[in-house]
TILO-88028 format. One record per atom (N, C-alpha, C, CB): x, y, z; residue in three letters. Coordinates in steps of 0.001 Angstrom, whole numbers, plus 524288, in hexadecimal, padded with zeros to 5 digits. Glycine has a CB too. Layout:
! TILO-88028
XYZALA...
END
This chain:
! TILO-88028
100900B6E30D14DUNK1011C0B1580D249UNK106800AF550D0B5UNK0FCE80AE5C0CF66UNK1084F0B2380CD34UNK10DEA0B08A0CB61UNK110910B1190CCA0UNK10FD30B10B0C889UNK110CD0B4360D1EAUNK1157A0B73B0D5D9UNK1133E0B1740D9D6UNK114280C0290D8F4UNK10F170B1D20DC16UNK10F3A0ACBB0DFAAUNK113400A73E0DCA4UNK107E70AA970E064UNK1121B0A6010D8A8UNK114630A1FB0D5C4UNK11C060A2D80D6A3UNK111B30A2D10CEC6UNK11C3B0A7B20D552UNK121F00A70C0D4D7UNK1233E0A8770DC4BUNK125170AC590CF34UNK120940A8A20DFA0UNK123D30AAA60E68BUNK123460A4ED0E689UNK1200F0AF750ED15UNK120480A1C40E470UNK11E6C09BDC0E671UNK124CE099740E45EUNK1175E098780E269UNK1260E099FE0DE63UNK12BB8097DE0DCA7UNK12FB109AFC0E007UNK12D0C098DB0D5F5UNK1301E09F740E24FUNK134710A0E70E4C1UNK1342909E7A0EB62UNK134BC0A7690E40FUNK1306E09D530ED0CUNK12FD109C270F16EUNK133580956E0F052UNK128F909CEB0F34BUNK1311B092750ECF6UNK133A908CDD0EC63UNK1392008CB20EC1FUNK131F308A240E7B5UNK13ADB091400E9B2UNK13FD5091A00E727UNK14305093B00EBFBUNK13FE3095850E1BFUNK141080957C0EEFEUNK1431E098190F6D2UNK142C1092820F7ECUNK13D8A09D5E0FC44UNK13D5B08FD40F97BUNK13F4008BB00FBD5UNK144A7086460F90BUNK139C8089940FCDFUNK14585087360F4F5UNK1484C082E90F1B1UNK14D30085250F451UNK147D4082BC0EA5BUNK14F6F08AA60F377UNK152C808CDD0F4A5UNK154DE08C8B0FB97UNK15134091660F268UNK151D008C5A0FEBCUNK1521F08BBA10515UNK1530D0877210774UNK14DF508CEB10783UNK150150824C102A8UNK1502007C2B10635UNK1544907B3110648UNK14D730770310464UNK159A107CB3105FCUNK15DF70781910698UNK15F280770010B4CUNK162E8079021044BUNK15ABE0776810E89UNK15C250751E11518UNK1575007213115CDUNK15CD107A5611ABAUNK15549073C6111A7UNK14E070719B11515UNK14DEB06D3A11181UNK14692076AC11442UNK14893069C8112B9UNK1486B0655010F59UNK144140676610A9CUNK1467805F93112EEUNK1462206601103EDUNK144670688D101BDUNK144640634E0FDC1UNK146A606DDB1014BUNK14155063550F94CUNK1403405E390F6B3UNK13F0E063930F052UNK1393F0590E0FA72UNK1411B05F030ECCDUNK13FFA062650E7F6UNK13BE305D540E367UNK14782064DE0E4C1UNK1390105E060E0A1UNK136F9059B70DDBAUNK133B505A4A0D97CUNK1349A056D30E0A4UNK131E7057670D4D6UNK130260578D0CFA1UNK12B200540B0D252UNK13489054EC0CA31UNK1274B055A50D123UNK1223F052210D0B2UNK11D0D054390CB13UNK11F1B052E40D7C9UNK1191F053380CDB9UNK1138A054B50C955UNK10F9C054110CBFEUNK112530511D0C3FEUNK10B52056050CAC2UNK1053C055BC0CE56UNK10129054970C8ACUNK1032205D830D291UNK0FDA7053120CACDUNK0F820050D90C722UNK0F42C054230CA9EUNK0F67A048C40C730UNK0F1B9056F10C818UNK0EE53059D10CA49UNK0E828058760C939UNK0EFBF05EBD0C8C5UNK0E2DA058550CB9AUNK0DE82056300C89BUNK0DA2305B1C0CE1AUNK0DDF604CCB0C886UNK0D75F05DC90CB33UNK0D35D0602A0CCACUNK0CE0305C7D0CEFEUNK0D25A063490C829UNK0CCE205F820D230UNK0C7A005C440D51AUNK0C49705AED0D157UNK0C3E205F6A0D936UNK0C1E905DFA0CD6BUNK0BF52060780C95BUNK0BF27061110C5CDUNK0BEE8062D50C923UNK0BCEA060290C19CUNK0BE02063050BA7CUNK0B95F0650B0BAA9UNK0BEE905EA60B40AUNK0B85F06A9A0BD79UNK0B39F06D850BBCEUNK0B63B071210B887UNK0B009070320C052UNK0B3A0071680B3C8UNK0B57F075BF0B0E3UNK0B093078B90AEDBUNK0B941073EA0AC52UNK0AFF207E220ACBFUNK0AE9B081670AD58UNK0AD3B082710A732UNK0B1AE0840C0B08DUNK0AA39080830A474UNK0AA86080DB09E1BUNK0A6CD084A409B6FUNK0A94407B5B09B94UNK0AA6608889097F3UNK0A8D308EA009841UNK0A68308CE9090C3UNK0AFE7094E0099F9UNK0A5E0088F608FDCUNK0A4790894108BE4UNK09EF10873E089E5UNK0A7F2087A708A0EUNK09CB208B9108B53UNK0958E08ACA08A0DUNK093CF0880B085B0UNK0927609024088F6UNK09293083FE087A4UNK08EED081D10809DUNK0925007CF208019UNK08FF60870C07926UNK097AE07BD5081D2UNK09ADA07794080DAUNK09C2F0738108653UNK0A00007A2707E6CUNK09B6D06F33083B4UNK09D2806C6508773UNK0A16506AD9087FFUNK09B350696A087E9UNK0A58906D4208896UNK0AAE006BA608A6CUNK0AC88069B608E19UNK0AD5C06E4208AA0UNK0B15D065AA08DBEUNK0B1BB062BC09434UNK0B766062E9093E3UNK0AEE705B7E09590UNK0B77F065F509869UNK0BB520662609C1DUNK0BEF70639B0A009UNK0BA00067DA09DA8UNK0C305061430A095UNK0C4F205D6C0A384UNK0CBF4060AB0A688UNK0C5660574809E9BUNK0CC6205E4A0A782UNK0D1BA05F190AC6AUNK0D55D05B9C0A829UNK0D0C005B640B4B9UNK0DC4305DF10A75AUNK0DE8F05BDC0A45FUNK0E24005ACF0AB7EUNK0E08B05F5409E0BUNK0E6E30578D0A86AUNK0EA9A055F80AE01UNK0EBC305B390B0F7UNK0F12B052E60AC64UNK0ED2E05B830B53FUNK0F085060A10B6CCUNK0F4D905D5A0BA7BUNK0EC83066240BAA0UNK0F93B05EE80B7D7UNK0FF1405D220BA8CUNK10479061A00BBB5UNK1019B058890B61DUNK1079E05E060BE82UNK10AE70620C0BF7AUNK1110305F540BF6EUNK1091A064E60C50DUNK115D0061A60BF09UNK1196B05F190BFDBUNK11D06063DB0C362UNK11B7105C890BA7BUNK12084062D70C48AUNK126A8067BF0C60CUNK12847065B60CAA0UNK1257506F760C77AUNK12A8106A4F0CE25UNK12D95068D90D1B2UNK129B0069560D76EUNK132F206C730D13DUNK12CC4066CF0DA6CUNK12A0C067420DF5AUNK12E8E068180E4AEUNK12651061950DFEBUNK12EE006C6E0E72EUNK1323806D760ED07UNK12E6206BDE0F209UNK13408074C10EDD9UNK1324C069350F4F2UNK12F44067B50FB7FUNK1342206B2E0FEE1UNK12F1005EB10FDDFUNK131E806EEA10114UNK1355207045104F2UNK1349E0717B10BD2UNK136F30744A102AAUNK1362006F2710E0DUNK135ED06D38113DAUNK13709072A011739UNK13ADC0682311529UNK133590744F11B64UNK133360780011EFCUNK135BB0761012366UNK12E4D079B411FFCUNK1331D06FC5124E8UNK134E606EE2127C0UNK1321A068491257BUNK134540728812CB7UNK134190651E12AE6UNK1342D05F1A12AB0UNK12DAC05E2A1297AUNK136AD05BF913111UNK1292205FD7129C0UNK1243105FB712638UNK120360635D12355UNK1219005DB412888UNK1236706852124F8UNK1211A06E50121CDUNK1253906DFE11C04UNK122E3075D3126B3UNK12434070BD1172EUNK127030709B1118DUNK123C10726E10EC2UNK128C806BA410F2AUNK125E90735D10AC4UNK122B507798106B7UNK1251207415102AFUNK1244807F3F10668UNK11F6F0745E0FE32UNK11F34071B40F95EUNK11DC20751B0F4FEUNK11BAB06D750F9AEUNK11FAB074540EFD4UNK11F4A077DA0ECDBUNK1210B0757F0E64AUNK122A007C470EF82UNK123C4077580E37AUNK12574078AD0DE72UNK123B707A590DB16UNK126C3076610DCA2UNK123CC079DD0D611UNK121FB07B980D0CAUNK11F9D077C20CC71UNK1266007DF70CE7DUNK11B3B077F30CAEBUNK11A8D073980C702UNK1174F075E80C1F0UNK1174606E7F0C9DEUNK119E9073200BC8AUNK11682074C80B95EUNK1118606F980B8EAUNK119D7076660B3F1UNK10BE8072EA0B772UNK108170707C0B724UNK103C5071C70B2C4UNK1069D070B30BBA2UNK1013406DDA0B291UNK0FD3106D850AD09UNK0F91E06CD70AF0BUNK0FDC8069230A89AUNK0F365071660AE74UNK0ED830709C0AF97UNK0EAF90726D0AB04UNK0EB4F073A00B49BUNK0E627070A60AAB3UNK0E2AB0713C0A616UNK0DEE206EE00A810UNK0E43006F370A0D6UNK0DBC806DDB0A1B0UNK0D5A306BC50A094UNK0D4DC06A9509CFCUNK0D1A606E650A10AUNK0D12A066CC09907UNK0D0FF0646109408UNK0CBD506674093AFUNK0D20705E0C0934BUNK0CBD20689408F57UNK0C5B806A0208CB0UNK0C4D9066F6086A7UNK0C5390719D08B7CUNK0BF500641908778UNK0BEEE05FB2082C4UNK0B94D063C608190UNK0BE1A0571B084AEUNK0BA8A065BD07CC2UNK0B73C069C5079DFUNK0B1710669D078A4UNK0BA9706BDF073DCUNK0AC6D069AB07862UNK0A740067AD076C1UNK0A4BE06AAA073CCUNK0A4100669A07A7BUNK0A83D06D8B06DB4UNK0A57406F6406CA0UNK09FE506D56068B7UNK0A8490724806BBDUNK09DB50716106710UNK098DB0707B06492UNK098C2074250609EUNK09444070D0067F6UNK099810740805CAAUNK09BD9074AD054D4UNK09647074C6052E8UNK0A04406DCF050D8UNK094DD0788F04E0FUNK0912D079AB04B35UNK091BB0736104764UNK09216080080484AUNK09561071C90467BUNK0972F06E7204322UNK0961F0668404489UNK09D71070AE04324UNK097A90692204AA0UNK09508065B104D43UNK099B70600F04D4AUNK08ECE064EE04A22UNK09DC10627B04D5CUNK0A3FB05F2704DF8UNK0A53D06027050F2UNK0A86705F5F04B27UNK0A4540658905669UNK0A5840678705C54UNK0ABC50684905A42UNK0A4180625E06288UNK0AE1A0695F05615UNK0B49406AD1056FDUNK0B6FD06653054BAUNK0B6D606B8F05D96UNK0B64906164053EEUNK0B74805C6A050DCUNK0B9C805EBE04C9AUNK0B246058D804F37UNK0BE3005DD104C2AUNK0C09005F970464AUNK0C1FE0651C04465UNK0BCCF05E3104267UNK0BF8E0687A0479CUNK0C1A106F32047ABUNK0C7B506E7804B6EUNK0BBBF0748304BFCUNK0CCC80715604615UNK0D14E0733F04ABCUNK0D05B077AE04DB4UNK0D69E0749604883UNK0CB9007B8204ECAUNK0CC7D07E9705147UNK0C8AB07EDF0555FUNK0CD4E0822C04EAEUNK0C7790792005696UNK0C54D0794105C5EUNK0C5BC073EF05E37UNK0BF3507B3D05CF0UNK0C603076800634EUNK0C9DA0720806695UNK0C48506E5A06912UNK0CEC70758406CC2UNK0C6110696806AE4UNK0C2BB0646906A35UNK0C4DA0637C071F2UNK0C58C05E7106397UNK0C89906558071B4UNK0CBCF0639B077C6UNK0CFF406733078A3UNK0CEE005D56077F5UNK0D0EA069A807F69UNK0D57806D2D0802CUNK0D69706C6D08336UNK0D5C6071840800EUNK0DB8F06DBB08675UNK0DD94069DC08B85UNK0E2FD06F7B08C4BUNK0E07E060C308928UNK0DEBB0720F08FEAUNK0E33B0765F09210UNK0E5A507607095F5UNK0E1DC07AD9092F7UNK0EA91075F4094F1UNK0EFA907499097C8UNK0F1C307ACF09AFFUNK0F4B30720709284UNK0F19C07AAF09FA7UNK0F499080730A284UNK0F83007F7C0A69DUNK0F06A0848A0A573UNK0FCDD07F9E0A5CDUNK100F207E670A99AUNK102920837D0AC5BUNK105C407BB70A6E2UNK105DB080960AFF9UNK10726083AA0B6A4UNK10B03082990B745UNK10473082440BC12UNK10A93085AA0BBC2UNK11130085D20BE49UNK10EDB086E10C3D3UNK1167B08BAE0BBA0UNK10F85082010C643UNK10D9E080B90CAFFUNK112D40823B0CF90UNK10BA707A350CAA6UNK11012084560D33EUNK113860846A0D8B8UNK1103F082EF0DDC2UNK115FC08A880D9D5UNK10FF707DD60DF5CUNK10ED207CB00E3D0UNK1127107ED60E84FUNK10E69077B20E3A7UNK10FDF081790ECB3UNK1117007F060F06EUNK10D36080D60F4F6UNK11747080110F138UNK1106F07AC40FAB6UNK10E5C079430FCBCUNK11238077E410283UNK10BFB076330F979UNK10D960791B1069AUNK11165076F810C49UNK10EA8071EB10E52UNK1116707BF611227UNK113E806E3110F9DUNK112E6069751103EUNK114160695211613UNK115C9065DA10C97UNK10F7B0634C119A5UNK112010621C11C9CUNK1133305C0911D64UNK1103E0647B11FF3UNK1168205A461217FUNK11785056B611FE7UNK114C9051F912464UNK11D170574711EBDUNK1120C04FE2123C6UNK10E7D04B9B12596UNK1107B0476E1283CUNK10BF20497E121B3UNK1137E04490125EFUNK115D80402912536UNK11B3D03FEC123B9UNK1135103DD912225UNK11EAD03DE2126F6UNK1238903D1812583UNK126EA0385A124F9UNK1256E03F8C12804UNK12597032CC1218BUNK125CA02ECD1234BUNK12B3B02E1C1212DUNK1218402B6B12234UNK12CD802A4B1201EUNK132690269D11CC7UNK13072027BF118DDUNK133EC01FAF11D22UNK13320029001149AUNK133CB02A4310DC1UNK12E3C02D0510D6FUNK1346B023C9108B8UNK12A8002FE71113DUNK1255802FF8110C3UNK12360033F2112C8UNK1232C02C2B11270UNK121BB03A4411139UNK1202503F7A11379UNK11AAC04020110C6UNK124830448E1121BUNK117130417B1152CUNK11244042E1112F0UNK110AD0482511528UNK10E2E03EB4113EAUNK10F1204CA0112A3UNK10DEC052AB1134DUNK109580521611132UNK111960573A11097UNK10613056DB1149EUNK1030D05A2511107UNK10392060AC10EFDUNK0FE8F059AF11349UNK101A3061F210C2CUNK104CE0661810929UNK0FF3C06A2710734UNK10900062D410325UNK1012806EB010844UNK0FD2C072E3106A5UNK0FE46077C310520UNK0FA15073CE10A22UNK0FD350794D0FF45UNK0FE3007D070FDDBUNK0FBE00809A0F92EUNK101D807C0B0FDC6UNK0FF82082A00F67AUNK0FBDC0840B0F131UNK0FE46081890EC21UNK0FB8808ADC0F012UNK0FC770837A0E8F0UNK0FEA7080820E292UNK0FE62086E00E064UNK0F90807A6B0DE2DUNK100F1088B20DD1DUNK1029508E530DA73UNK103E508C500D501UNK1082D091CC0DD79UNK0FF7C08F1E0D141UNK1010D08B440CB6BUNK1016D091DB0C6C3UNK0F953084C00C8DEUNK103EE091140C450UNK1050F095BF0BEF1UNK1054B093FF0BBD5UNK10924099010BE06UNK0FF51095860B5DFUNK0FEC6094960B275UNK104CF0959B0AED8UNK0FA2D096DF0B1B5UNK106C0092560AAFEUNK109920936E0A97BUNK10B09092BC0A254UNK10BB4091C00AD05UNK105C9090740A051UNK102E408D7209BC0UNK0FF7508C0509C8DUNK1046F089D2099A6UNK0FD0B08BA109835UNK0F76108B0309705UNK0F5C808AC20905BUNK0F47409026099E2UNK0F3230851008E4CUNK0F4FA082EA08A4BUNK0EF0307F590899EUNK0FB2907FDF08B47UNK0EDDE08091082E5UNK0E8A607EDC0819DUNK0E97D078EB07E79UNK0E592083B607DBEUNK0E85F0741D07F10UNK0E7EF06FBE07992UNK0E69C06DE407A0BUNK0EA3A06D25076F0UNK0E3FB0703F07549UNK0DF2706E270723EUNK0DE72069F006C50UNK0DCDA07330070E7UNK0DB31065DD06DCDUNK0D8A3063A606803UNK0D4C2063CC063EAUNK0D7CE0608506847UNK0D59B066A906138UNK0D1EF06A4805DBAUNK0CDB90649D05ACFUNK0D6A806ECF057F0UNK0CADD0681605798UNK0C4D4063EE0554EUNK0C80805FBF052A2UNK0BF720675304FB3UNK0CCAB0619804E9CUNK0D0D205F7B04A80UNK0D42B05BF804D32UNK0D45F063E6047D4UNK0D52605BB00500FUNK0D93F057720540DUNK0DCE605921056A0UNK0DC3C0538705196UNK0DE1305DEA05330UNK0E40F061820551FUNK0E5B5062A3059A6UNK0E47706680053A7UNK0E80B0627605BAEUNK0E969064EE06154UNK0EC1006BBB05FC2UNK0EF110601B064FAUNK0E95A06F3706322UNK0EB9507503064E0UNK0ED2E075B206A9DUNK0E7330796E063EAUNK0F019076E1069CEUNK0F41B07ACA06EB1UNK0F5C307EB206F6BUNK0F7E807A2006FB6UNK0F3F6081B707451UNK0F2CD086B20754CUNK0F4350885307AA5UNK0EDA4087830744AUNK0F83008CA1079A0UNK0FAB708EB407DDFUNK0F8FF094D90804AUNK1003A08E8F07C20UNK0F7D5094270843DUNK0F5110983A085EFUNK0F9B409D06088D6UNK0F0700959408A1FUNK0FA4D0A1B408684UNK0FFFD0A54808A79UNK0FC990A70408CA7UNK104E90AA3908844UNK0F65D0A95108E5AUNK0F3E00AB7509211UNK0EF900A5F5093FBUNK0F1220B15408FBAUNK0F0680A560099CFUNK0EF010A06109D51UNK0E93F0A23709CAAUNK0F1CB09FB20A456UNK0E4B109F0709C31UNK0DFAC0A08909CD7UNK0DECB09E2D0A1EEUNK0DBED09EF20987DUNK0E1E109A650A441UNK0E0D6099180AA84UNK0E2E409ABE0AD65UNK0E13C0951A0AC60UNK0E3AE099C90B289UNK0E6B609D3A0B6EBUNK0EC9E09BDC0B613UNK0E4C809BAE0BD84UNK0EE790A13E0B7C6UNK0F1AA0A12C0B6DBUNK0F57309E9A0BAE5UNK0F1D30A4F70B556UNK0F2B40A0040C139UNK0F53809F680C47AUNK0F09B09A520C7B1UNK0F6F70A5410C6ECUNK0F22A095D80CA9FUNK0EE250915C0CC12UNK0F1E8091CC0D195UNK0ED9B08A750C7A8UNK0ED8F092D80D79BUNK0F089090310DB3EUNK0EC7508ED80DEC9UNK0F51A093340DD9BUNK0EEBB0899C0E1BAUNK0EAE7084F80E456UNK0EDCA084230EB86UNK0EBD207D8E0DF75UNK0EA15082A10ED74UNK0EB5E081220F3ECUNK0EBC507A920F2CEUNK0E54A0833B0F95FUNK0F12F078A60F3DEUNK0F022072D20F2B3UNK0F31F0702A0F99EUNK0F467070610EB48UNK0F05106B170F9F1UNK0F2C3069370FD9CUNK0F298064860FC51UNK0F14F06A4F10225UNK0F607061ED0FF69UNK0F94805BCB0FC81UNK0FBEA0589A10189UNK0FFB105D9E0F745UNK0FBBB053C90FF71UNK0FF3205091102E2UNK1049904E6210136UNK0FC5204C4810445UNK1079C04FFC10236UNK10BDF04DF11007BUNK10F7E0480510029UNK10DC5050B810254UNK11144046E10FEFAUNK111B403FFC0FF51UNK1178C03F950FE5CUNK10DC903BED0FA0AUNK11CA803F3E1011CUNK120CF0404C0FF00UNK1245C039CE100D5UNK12301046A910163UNK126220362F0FBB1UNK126FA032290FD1EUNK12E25032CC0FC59UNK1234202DEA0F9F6UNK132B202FA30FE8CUNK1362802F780FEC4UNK137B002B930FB63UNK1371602FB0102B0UNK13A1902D420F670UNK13DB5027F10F12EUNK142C6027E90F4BCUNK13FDB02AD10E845UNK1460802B490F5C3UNK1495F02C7C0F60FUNK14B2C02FF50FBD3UNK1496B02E160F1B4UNK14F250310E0FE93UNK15032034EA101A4UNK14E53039D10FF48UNK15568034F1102D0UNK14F1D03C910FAAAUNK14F28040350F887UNK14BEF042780F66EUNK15158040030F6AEUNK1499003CA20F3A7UNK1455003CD10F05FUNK1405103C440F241UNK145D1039940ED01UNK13C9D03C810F139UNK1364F03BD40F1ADUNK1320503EA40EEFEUNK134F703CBB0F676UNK12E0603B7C0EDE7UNK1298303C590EACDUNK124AB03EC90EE33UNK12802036FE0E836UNK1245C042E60EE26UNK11EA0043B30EEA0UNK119EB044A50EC75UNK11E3D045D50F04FUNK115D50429F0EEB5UNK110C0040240ECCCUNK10CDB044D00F00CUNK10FD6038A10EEF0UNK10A6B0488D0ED7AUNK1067704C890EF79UNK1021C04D0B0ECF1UNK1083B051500EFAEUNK0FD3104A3E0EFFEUNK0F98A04C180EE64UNK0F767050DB0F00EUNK0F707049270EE97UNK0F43A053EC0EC66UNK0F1CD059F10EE49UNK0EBCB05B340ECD5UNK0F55505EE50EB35UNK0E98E05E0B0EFC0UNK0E581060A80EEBCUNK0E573068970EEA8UNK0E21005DE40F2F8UNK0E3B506A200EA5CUNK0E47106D720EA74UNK0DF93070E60E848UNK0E89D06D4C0E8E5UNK0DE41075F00EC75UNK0DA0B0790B0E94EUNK0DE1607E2B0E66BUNK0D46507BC00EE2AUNK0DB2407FF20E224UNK0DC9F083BC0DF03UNK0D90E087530DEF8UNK0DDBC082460DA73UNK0DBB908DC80DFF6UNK0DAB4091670E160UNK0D84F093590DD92UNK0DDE20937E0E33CUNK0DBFD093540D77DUNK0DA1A0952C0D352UNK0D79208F750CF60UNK0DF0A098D80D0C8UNK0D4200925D0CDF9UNK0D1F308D330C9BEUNK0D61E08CCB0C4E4UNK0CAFB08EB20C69FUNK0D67A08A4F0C262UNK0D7F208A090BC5FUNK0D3BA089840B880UNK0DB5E085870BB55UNK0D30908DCC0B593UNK0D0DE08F590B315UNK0D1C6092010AE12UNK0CF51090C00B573UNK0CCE1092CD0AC42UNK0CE09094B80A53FUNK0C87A095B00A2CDUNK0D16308F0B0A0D3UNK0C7EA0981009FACUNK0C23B097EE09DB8UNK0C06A092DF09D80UNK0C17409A3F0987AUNK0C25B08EDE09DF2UNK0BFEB0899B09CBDUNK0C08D084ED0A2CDUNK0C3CD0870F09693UNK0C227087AE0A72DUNK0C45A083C40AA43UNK0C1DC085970AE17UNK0CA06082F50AACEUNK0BF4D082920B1B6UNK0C240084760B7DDUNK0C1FC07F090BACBUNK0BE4308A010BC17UNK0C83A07F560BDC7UNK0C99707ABB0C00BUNK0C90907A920C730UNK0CF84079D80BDE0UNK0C742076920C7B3UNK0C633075C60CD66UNK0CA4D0787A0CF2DUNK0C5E4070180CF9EUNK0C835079910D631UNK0CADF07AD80D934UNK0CE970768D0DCC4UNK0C7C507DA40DB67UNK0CDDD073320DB8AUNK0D16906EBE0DF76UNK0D281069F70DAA9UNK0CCD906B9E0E615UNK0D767068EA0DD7BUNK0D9B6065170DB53UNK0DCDE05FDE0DF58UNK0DD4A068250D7EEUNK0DEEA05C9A0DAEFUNK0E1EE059790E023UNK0E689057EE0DA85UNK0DD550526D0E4ABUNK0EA0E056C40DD95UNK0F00E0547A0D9EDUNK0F2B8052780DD1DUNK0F435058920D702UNK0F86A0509F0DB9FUNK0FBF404DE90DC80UNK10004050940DC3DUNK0FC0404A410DA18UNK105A60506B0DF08UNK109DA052600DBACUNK10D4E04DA50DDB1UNK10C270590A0DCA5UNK1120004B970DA85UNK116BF0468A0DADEUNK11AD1049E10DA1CUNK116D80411E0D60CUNK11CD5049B90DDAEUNK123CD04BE50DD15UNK12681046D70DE9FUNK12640051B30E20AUNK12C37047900DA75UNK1311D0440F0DEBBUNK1336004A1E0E0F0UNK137B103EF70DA5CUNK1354C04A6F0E4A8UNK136D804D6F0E63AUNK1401304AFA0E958UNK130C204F070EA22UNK1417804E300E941UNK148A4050300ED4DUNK1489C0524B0F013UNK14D2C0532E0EBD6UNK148F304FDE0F565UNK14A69054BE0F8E5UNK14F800557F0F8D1UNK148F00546E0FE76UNK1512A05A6F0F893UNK156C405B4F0F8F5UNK158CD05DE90FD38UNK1587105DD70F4F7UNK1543005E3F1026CUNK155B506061106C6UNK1521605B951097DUNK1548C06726107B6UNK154450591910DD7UNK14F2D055E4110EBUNK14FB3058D41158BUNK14F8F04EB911227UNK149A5058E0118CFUNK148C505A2011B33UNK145130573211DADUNK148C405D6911A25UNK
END
């Protein structure tokens, strides 16, 4: 999977290298991601633990590059944050469930970041004044890259815990399709606005998780073209 990940960065890095004739746009945005679902899967017999969905976001760069006047390929690199919050239920001989013990945790909120590579072929719908509307279909390609435990123990304390072997996947990739929304500030400049739906191939998972198969998000770029086309 890690050889797909890196032909995916050399392929971007061909097209960055080729556009200086074609129309090519470079840009910084972020996505909010939210699952259909919080079914989770709770492996712990006898306890009632509850399980919830923490944010999942993204930030980095984003390339638009033009085939022609409504065919283009979409893509870049983004780092991103997914997880889940677990609010502990235990049940103590003592009969305090963990209240006041430092060595058990009361709440944990595991954090596992990525290194996202979308991409995607767009077409182009609409071509108005300051105003382009596409739809867009492709995959999402994500690489575990951290993975990180914190927790609030019975005592109040907070622990933090870094994991060097991933207990979730390592590798996450999804079929997403989107509409694109690309508004004109500027000749140069412009913001695009993409909403998406996306199913995922691999679950995210862990002894304690399993996360729906579909999702829906957002991503906001300002984006430069430095070639128009």
């Amino acid at each position: 999977m890690k050889k797909i990940f890196l032909l995916i960065l050399v392929i971007c890095l061909y097209q960055y290298i080729i556009a200086q004739d074609k129309g090519f746009s470079i840009g910084l945005g972020g996505s909010f991601d939210k699952r259909l679902n919080e079914y989770y899967d709770n492996p712990w017999v006898g306890f009632d633990h509850e399980f919830s969905d923490i944010s999942e976001f993204s930030f980095g760069t984003q390339i638009n590059y033009h085939f022609s006047d409504r065919i283009g390929l979409r893509s870049g690199i983004s780092y991103s944050r997914k997880g889940y919050k677990l609010i502990y239920a235990w049940i103590t001989p003592d009969g305090n469930n963990g209240v006041g013990d430092p060595l058990i945790p009361l709440e944990s909120e595991f954090r596992l970041k990525y290194l996202d590579v979308p991409v995607s072929l767009f077409y182009k719908i609409v071509n108005a004044n300051h105003y382009t509307f596409s739809a867009s279909i492709g995959m999402m390609n994500s690489i575990n890259i951290g993975e990180s435990e914190i927790s609030e123990m019975g005592d109040g304390t907070s622990k933090e815990t870094a994991y060097n072997v991933f207990n979730t996947n390592s590798y996450l990739a999804g079929a997403r399709i989107g509409l694109i929304n690309n508004i004109d500030i500027s000749e140069n400049v412009f913001i695009s606005i993409e909403p998406y739906f996306m199913y995922n191939f691999f679950t995210l998972n862990d002894t304690d998780i399993e996360k729906s198969d579909f999702a829906f998000g957002g991503y906001l770029s300002v984006n430069y073209r430095l070639n128009k086309k």
